[in-house]
C-alpha positions in Angstrom: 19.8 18.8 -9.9 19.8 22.6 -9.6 18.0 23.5 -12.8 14.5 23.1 -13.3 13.3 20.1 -15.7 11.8 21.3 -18.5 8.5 21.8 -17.8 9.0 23.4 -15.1 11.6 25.7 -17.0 9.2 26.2 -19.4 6.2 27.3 -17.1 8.8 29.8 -14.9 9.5 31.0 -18.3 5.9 32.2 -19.2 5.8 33.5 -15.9 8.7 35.8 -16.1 7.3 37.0 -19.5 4.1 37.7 -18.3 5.5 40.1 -15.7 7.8 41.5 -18.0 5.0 42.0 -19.9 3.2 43.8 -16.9 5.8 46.1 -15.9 6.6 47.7 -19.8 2.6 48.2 -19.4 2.1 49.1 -16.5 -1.3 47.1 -16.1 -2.8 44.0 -15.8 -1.9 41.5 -18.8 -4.5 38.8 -20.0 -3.7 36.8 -17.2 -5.0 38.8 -14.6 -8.0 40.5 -16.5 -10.3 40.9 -16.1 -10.3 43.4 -12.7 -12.4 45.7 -11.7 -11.8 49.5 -12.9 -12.9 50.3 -9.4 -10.6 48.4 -7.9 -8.6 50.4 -4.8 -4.8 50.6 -5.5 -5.6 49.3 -8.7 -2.4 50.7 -10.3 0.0 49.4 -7.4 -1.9 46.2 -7.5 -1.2 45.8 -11.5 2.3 46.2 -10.6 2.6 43.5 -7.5 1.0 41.1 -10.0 3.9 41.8 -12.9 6.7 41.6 -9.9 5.4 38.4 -8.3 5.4 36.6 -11.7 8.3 37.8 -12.5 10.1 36.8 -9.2 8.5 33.8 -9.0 9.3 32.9 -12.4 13.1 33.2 -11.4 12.7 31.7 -8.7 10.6 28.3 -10.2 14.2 28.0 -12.6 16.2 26.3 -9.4 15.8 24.4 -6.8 16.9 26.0 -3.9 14.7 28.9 -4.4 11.7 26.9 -5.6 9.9 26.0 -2.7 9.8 29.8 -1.7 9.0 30.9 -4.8 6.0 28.4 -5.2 4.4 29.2 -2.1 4.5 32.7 -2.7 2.9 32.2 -5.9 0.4 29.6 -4.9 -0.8 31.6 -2.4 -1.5 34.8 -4.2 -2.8 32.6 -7.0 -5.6 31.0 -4.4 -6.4 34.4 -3.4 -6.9 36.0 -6.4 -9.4 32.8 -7.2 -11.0 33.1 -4.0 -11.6 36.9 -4.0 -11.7 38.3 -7.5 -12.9 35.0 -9.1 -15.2 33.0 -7.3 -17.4 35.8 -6.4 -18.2 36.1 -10.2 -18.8 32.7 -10.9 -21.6 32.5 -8.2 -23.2 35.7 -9.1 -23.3 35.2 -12.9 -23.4 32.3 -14.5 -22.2 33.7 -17.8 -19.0 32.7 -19.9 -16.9 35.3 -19.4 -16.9 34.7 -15.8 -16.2 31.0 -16.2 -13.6 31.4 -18.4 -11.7 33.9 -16.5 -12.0 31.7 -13.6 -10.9 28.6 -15.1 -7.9 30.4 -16.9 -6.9 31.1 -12.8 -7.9 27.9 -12.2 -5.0 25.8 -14.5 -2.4 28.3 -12.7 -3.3 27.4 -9.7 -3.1 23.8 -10.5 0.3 24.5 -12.3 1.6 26.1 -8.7 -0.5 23.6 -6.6 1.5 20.8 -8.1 4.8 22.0 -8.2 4.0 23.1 -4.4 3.5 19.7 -3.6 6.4 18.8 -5.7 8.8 20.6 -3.3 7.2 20.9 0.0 9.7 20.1 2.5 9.4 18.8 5.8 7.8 21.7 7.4 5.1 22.0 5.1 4.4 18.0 4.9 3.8 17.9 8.8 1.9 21.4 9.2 0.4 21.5 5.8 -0.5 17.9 4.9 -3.7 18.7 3.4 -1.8 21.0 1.0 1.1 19.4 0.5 0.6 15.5 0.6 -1.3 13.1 -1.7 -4.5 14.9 -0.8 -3.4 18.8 -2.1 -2.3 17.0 -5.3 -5.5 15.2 -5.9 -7.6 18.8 -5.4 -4.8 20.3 -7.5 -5.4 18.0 -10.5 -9.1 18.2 -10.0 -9.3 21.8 -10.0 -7.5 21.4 -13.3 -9.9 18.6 -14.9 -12.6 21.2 -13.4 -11.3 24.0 -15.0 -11.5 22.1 -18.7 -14.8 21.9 -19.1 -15.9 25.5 -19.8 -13.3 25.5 -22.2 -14.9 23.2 -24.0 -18.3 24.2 -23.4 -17.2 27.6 -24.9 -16.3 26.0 -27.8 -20.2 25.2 -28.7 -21.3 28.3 -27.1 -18.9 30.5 -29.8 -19.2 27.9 -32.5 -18.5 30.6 -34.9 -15.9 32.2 -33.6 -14.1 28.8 -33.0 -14.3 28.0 -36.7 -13.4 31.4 -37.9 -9.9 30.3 -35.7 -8.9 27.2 -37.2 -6.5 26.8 -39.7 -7.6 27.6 -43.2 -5.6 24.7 -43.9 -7.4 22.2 -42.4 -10.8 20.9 -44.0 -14.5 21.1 -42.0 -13.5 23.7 -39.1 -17.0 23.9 -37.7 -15.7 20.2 -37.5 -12.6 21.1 -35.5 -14.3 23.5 -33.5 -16.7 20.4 -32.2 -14.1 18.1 -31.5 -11.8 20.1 -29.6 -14.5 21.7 -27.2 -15.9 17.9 -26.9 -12.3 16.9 -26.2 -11.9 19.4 -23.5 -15.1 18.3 -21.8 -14.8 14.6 -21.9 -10.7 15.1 -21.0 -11.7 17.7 -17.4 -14.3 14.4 -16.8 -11.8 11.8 -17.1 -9.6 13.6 -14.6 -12.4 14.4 -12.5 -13.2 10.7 -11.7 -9.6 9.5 -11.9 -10.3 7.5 -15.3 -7.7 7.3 -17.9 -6.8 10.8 -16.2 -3.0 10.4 -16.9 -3.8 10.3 -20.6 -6.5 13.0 -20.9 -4.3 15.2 -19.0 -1.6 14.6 -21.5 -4.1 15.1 -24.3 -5.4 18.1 -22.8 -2.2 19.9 -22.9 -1.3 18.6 -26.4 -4.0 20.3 -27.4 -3.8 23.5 -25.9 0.0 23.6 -27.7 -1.2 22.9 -30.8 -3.7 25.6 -30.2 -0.6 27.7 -29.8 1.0 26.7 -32.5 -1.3 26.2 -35.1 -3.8 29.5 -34.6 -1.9 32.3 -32.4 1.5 32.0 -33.3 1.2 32.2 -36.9 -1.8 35.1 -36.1 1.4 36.7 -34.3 4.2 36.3 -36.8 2.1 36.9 -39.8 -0.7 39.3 -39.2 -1.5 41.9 -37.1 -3.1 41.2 -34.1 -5.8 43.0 -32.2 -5.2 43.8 -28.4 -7.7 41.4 -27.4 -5.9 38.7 -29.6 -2.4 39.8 -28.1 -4.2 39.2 -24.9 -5.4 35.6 -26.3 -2.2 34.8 -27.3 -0.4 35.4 -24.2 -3.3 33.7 -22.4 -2.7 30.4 -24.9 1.0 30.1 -23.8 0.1 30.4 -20.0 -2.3 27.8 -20.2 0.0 25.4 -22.5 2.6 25.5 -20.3 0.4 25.1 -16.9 -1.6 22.4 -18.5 1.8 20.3 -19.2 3.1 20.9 -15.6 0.3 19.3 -14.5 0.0 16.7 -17.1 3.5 15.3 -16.3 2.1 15.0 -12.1 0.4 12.4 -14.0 3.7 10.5 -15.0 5.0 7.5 -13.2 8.5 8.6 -13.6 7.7 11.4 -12.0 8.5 11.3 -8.5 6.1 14.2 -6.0 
């Protein structure tokens, strides 16, 4: 088949928004953010971000470009985890920090799996670790990972969680506690392999309806600030990385 299934489509898709996205601004979107003001070459840097997503979203949407295109963007992914992410984490311990990380963090897992997904001989035999059973089991663990301060934010901001759900929908302190518990217990079950295939496909539900239900309708009816722009764009990033990696889970699935 030479076009991508569909959520792979869907995730290349995001991808080539997000660097059109970058390129009418000409700086970082959500995605990337935050980065340092004091940055080197931070202006040519907000533009190689736009035109990597952007080719590489392209590129995810058939097969014989793929496996170039994922390795491009798995690599500059990792290093953008490793380098502008990680050092945060370990020297604050503080939300923002996490969260920025862990929104990295479900990319990479996105990329990581549909690396392994497509790895061809070359990188099987040189690149095992990466590319064999053993990079998809880091892959979906950095995901499962990556859920928990999600959910822990949900406590952490209780009020700001409520103020989001739906005014529709009864008891949304309520809400806010079950979907930050459900994103904690969901990143454990992955974590130790337990009904992972399911709380990966829960996880990702979830995020969607988060799209659906709160930002889209904040989009289409109201008038958004730029940091909820910036939340919005995040939310469709993360649903469509969350349900790449969900369907790694599938048996049909063949990796």
């Amino acid at each position: 088949m030479n076009i991508a299934r569909v959520s792979q489509a869907v995730f290349a898709a995001t991808l080539i928004g997000v660097g059109i996205l970058g390129l009418i601004r000409g700086d970082f979107t959500a995605v990337w953010d935050p980065v340092p003001k004091s940055l080197p070459a931070r202006d040519a840097l907000a533009y190689l971000c736009a035109l990597i997503s952007l080719a590489c979203g392209i590129g995810l949407l058939w097969q014989r470009t793929a496996v170039f295109a994922v390795r491009v963007l798995l690599g500059y992914l990792l290093l953008w985890l490793l380098l502008l992410r990680v050092p945060g984490v370990l020297l604050s311990f503080t939300i923002g920090f996490w969260w920025s990380a862990c929104k990295t963090a479900v990319m990479v897992s996105a990329a990581w799996v549909l690396y392994v997904r497509f790895a061809d001989d070359w990188d099987r035999q040189r690149l095992a670790f990466v590319a064999g059973d053993q990079g998809l089991r880091i892959a979906r663990a950095l995901y499962g990972l990556a859920l928990i301060p999600f959910g822990i934010a949900h406590f952490l901001y209780l009020k700001e969680t409520a103020v989001l759900v739906p005014g529709w929908l009864p008891a949304p302190v309520a809400w806010a506690y079950l979907t930050g518990g459900a994103y904690i217990a969901a990143g454990l079950a992955v974590l130790i392999n337990v009904y992972a295939r399911m709380a990966s496909a829960l996880s990702a539900l979830q995020t969607g309806l988060i799209t659906l239900l709160v930002w889209v309708p904040m989009m289409l009816t109201g008038h958004p600030s730029a940091f909820q722009w910036g939340e919005i764009v995040v939310s469709v990033v993360l649903t469509a990385s969350s349900w790449v990696v969900a369907e790694s889970f599938s048996s049909r699935t063949r990796i």
